[in-house]
Every structure is written in structure tokens, then in C-alpha cells.
VOLUM-747982 format. One record per residue (C-alpha): x, y, z; residue in one letter. Coordinates in steps of 0.02 Angstrom, whole numbers, padded with zeros to 5 digits, always signed. Example, Ala and Ser with C-alpha at 12.3 -4.5 7.8 and 13.67 -1.06 7.14 Angstrom:
! residues 2
+00615-00225+00390a/+00684-00053+00357s/
***
This chain:
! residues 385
+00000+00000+00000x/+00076+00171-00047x/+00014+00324+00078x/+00040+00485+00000x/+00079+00647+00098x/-00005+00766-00017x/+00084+00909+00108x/+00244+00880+00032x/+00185+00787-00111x/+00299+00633-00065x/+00244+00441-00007x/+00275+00307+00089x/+00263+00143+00050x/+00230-00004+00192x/+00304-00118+00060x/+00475-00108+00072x/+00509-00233-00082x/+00433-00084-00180x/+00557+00063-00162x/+00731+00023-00142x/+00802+00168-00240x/+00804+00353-00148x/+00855+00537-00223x/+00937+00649-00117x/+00784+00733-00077x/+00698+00560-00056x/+00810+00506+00081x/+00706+00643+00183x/+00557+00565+00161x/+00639+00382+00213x/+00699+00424+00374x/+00527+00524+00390x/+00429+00356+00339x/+00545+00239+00497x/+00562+00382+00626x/+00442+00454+00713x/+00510+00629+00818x/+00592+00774+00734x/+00801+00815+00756x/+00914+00854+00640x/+01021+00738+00537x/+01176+00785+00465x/+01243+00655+00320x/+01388+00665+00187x/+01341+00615+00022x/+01456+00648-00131x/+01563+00796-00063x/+01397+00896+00011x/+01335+00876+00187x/+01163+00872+00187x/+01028+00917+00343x/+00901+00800+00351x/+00733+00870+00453x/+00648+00717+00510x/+00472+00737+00461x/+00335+00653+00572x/+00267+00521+00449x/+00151+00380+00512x/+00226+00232+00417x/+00215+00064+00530x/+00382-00058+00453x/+00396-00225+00473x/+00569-00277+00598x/+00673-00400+00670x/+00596-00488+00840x/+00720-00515+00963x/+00624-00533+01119x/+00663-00712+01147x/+00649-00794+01345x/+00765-00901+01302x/+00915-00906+01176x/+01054-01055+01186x/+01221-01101+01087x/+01197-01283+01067x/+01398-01294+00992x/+01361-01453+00900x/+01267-01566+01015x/+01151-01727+00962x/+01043-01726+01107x/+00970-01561+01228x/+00816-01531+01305x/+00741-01365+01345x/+00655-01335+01544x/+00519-01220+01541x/+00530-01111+01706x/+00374-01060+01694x/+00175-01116+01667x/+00150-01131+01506x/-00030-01122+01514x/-00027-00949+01642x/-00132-00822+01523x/-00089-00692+01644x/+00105-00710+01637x/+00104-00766+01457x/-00042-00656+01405x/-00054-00769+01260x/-00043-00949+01221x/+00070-00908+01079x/+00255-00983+01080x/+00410-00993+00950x/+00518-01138+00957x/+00662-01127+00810x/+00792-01253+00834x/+00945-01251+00707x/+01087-01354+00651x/+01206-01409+00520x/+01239-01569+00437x/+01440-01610+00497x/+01461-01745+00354x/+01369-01866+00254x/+01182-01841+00312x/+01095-02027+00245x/+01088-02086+00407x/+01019-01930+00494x/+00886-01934+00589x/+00826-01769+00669x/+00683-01775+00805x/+00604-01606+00898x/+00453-01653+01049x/+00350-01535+01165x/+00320-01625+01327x/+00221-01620+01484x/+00293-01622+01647x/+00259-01808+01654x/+00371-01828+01514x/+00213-01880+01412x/+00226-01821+01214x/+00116-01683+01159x/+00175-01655+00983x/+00314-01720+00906x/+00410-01708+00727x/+00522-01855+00641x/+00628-01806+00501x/+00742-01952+00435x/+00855-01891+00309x/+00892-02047+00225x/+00729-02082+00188x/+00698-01921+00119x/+00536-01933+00250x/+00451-01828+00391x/+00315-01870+00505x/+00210-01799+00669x/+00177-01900+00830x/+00056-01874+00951x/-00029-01945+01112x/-00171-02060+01062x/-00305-01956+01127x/-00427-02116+01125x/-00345-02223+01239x/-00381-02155+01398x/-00313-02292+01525x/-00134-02245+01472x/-00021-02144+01352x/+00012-02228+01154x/+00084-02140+01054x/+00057-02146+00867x/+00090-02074+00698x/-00010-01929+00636x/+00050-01841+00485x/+00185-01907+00349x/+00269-01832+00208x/+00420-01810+00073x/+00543-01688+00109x/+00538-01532-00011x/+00728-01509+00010x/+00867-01662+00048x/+00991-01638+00161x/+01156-01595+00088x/+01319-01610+00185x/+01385-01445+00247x/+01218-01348+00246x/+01102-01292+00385x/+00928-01339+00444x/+00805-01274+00521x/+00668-01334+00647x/+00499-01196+00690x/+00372-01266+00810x/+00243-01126+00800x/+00101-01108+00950x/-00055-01046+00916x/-00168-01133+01057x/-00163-01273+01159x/-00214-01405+01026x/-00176-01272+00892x/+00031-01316+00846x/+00136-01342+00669x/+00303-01390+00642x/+00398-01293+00466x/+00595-01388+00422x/+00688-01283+00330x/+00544-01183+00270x/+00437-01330+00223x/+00265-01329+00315x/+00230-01503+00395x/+00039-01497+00380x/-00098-01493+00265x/-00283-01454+00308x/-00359-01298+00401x/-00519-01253+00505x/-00641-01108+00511x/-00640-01034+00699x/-00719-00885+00793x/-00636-00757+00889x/-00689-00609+00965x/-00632-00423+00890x/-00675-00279+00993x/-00865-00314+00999x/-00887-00423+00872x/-00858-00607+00839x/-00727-00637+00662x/-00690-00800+00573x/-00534-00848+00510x/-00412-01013+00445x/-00308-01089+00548x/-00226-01273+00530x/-00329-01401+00598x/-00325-01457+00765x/-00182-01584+00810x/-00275-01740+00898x/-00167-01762+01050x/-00203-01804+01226x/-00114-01655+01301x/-00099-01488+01226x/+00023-01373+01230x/-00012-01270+01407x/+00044-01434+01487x/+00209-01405+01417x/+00366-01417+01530x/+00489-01475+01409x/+00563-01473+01219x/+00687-01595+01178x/+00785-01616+01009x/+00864-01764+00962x/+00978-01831+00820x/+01093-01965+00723x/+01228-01968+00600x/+01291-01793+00547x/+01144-01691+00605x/+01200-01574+00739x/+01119-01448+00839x/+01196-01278+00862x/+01068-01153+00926x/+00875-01151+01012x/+00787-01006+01050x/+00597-00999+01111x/+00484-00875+01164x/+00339-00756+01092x/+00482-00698+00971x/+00570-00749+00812x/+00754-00773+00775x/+00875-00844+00615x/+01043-00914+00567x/+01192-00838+00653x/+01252-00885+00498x/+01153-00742+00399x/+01149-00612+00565x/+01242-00455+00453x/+01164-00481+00287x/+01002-00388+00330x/+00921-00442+00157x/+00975-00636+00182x/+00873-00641+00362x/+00748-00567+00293x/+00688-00660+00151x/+00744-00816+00287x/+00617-00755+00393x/+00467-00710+00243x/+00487-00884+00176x/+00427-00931+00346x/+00294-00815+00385x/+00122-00825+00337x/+00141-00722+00153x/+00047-00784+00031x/+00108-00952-00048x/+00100-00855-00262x/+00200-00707-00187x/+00339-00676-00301x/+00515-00665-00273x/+00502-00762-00113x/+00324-00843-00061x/+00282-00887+00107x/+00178-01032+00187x/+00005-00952+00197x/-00107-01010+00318x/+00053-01135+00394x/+00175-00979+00421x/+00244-00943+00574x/+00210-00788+00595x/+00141-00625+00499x/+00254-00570+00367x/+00273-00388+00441x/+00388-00439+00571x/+00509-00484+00465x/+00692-00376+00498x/+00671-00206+00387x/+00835-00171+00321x/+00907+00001+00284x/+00860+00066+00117x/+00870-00119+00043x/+01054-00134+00107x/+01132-00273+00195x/+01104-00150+00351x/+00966-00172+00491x/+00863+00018+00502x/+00916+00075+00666x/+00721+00076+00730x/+00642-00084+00720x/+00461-00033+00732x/+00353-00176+00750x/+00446-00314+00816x/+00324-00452+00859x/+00233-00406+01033x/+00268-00499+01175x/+00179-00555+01344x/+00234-00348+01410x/+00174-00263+01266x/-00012-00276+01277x/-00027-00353+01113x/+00049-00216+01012x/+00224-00198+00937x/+00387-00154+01020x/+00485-00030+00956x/+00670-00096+00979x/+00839+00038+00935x/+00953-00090+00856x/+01149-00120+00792x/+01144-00094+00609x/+01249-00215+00562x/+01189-00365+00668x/+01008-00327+00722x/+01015-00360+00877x/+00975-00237+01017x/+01087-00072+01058x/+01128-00024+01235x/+01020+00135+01268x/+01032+00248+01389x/+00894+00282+01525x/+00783+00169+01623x/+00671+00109+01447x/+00791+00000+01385x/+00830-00047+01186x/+00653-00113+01156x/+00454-00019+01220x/+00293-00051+01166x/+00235+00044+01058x/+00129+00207+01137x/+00025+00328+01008x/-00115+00279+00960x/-00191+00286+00798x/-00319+00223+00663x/-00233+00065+00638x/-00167+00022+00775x/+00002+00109+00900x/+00157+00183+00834x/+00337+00219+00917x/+00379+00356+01000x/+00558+00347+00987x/+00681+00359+00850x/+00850+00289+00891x/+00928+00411+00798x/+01065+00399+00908x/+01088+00227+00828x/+01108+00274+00636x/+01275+00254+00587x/+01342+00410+00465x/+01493+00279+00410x/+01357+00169+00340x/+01210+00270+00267x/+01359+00369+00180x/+01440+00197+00101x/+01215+00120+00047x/+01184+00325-00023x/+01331+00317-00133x/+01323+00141-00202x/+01125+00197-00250x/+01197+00364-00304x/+01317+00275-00425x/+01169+00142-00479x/+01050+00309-00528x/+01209+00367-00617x/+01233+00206-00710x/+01056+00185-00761x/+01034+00381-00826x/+01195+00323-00931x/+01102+00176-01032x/
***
């Protein structure tokens, strides 16, 4: 959707796939469309030092989420399991039944007699949901709790498929176990959703009651707010190097300062629309909603410096956080004051709350010189043919 400002006669675009290119003068309008106060910016571009005047634009962009209760080096493990500290099914700590699990790992080797396993558990130690993937057999499937037999736990197969993807010695992998609600779960490896069918539900929005599609059900015994612990397991040259959970998102270490590379990571994950071209996403099996995907500087390899709707978590209400944030890695800058590198967002307004912070502080001269005059010499080289 483009927004036009009809003040200045400039726009802003809340697709950020759309408009990678920027004028001097448009550069203005860019920091006006991903900051929200007013100071000064000085920045040297081709000989001339400019002074930007941040205008007050209200343009919501999609950001990293780095939120995370828990994030773990695994260094190369075949076996860990992940304690819960807290109830899972406490709505009013969690606020939400909503959980990310992402589990990743490399293949060390020759992977045909891999076999990669990821289960939420109950206290008990009795399976709620569980995910096979075995390598060699180019195979996955889900296991659950037989929900039928009620004098004792079975469990048994639920789901089965081909893998999209082999694994291939020397590259990564992915696990995402996504939470919705207590019987409402899905499992994505390496960006391949591990489910099928959906449902129709209810919910209730402001005063009315909505529909909408979710994936069906998942007919186990015990559902997720029974869930005490996650445990990954593998074989052969499958190795774990790194789990993170929470009502957050995260990706490869190995990608962390290529802005662009975690971010199409993270789309190809989210719930974008399965025909979107260049990268689709899983539709109604994503992860997560497309817009929280890390917005990079001016379609550089460099995070923007104000990450302004990173995915809300159980102290934000249910709106965004506003996180200040390292250009080069993404992850959260040390600010100053008693607010800390990430807030929920605060002003309201028709579509929801906006930041009201900028980070400015954050923006690196060194690097928004080095991204304006590459896409200075680009516009020069295109007026040229």
C-alpha cells in the first residue's frame, strides 16, 4: 500500500520490496517514513553535507523480533532438552498462548543416516506433539498422544510426508514449532510446512465475533499449556547448534549481518501468501505475519536503526515493540535511561500504535554514507544507458 503525503507531495510505502532506490531529496522522506520525532540529521553524500529534518510520517515497518525468553548455543550437540521455568498455560504471565520454538543445526558430514527429532512434553514426560525427520529416507512425520486411549499414554503417527529439500552435507537446517493454542501447533523444516488441512474458527474483535483459517487441530491427549519440556534429538551428521523460544522470532547466526538474507529467511517462513513472487511464504502454515520480518536500511545489507514492529510480547499488551538496534547485526543497542533498547509501542492511531522513539542515536553516518553512494552510483549508471 503506498500512503501519499499530499503536504509535501511525497509517499510512503509499507512495502518495502517496492522502493529500494532514494534521491537525495527522497532520503528525507525515508527516514521520515521509519522515525517518528523530529532532530536534525547531518549526512555526507558525494562531497555535500546534507541536513536531514525528520518529518513526522506515520509509516508502521515491518522488523526483526528479538524478544526471545530463552536463547542457547547448542555448539554441535546430538541430544538437549529445553526446561520451561514457567507455566505454560498462565494467560496472565504469558498473556497469550502463543510460543516460537526454532531449533537449528548443520549437517557435519554425510547426512543418509540422519535422523533429526524435535518433541513438546508435559511435565510427566508424556509427548504432546512431536516431529520425525529421517534424512535418508527423504521422509518426515508428526507423533502425538493417542487421545482415544484413555487408560494410558500410546503414542502414534499422525502426519507423513516427502521432504521438499534433501539434506546436503555442509548446509544448515532449520526446525519452527509454532504455538497458536493449546491443541492449535505446526512444525515448518527448513521452510517446508509439515501440515496440510485448516479449520474455520471464531474469535472475538473488539465487539464483534470474526472467522478466520487456521490449521486443523492436532489430535493429541495433552496440549500445549501442559508443556514443561522441548527436547531435540539426532543421528549421524545432524547437529544442533542453537534453540531459541519465546513469543519472538530469531535466524541463522550464519546470515545475522546480511540484513536482506534474514529477511527473506524469515518471509519464507511467515504466513505471506504461498503465489507471492520473489520469495512466497507458507500461507495459512506460516509462522508468523510477514510484517515482522527484519526491515533493512534502504534495501542494504544494514538493519534500520528503529525496528518498529517487532512481534509483541507477553509486556506489550498485544501491540508492537519498538526496539533501537545495531545496524549491522540486528540485535539490540545499549540505550541509555531506564526504557531499555526495546518499548511497546505508545501513540495511538487508526490502525493500530506507533513508536515514540527514533533511535537516531543509533544510525551510523559511516554506513548510510557507504548504501547512499552505491545507490547514487546505480542512478548514475542507469541515466547512462
Amino acid at each position: 500500500a503506498v500512503v501519499s503525503t499530499q503536504s509535501t507531495g511525497a509517499f510512503c510505502t509499507h512495502d518495502t520490496n517496492l522502493v529500494y532506490r532514494f534521491s537525495k531529496r527522497s532520503f528525507a522522506l525515508y527516514i521520515a517514513c521509519t522515525q517518528n520525532l523530529l532532530p536534525g540529521f547531518s549526512v555526507k553524500l558525494g562531497g555535500i553535507m546534507l541536513e536531514i529534518l525528520v518529518l513526522l510520517a506515520v509509516c508502521l515497518v515491518p522488523t526483526t523480533s528479538i524478544l526471545c525468553e530463552g536463547d542457547t548455543d547448542l555448539k554441535d550437540v546430538q541430544a538437549y532438552t529445553e526446561e520451561m521455568d514457567r507455566d505454560m498455560g498462565d494467560l496472565d504471565y504469558w498473556r497469550t498462548a502463543q510460543q516460537n520454538f526454532q531449533v537449528f543445526g548443520k549437517f557435519d558430514g554425510d547426512p543418509s543416516k540422519s535422523v533429526i527429532k524435535a518433541d513438546y512434553y508435559t511435565a510427566e514426560n508424556q509427548l504432546i506433539y512431536g516431529l520425525t525427520v529421517d534424512c535418508g529416507k527423504k521422509k518426515w512425520s508428526t507423533e502425538v498422544t493417542n487421545p482415544k486411549v484413555a487408560d494410558k499414554d500410546t503414542v502414534k503417527h499422525w502426519l507423513k510426508g516427502d521432504l521438499a529439500t534433501e539434506c546436503v552435507s555442509g548446509a544448515i537446517f532449520d526446525i519452527w514449532f509454532k504455538i497458536h493454542q493449546p491443541k492449535s501447533m505446526s512444525w515448518i523444516f527448513n521452510g517446508q510446512a509439515l501440515q496440510f488441512d485448516t479449520q474455520t474458527t471464531q474469535h472475538r474483535h473488539g465487539n464483534s465475533i470474526a472467522t478466520r483459517t487456521r490449521p486443523l487441530n492436532v489430535p493429541t491427549k495433552y496440549g500445549s499449556n501442559s508443556g514443561k519440556y522441548f527436547k531435540v534429538k539426532a543421528t549421524g551428521a545432524a547437529k544442533f547448534t542453537r534453540l531459541t523460544w519465546g513469543q519472538c522470532m530469531s535466524w541463522p547466526k550464519s546470515i545475522q549481518e546480511n540484513c536482506q538474507s534474514a529477511r527473506l529467511w524469515v518471509q519464507a517462513r511467515s504466513k505471506m501468501g504461498t503465489t507471492v513472487q520473489p520469495v512466497s511464504g507458507l500461507g495459512k502454515f506460516g509462522s508468523n505475519w510477514q510484517i515482522f520480518a527484519p526491515r533493512c536500511f534502504m534495501g542494504s545489507k544494514y538493519y534500520d536503526w528503529l525496528q518498529s514492529t517487532v512481534h509483541a510480547n507477553r509486556n506489550s499488551l498485544g501491540r508492537q515493540m519498538c526496539c533501537c538496534v545495531d545496524m549491522v547485526t540486528g540485535e539490540p543497542a545499549e540505550v541509555s535511561g531506564d526504557e531499555g533498547s526495546c518499548v511497546m509501542a505508545k501513540i495511538p492511531t487508526e490502525r493500530g500504535f506507533m513508536c515514540d522513539r527514533s533511535c537516531m542515536e543509533h544510525a551510523k553516518k559511516d554506513l548510510i554514507e557507504e548504501v547512499m553512494a552505491e545507490q547514487d552510483a546505480e542512478t548514475h549508471t542507469d541515466s547512462l544507458l
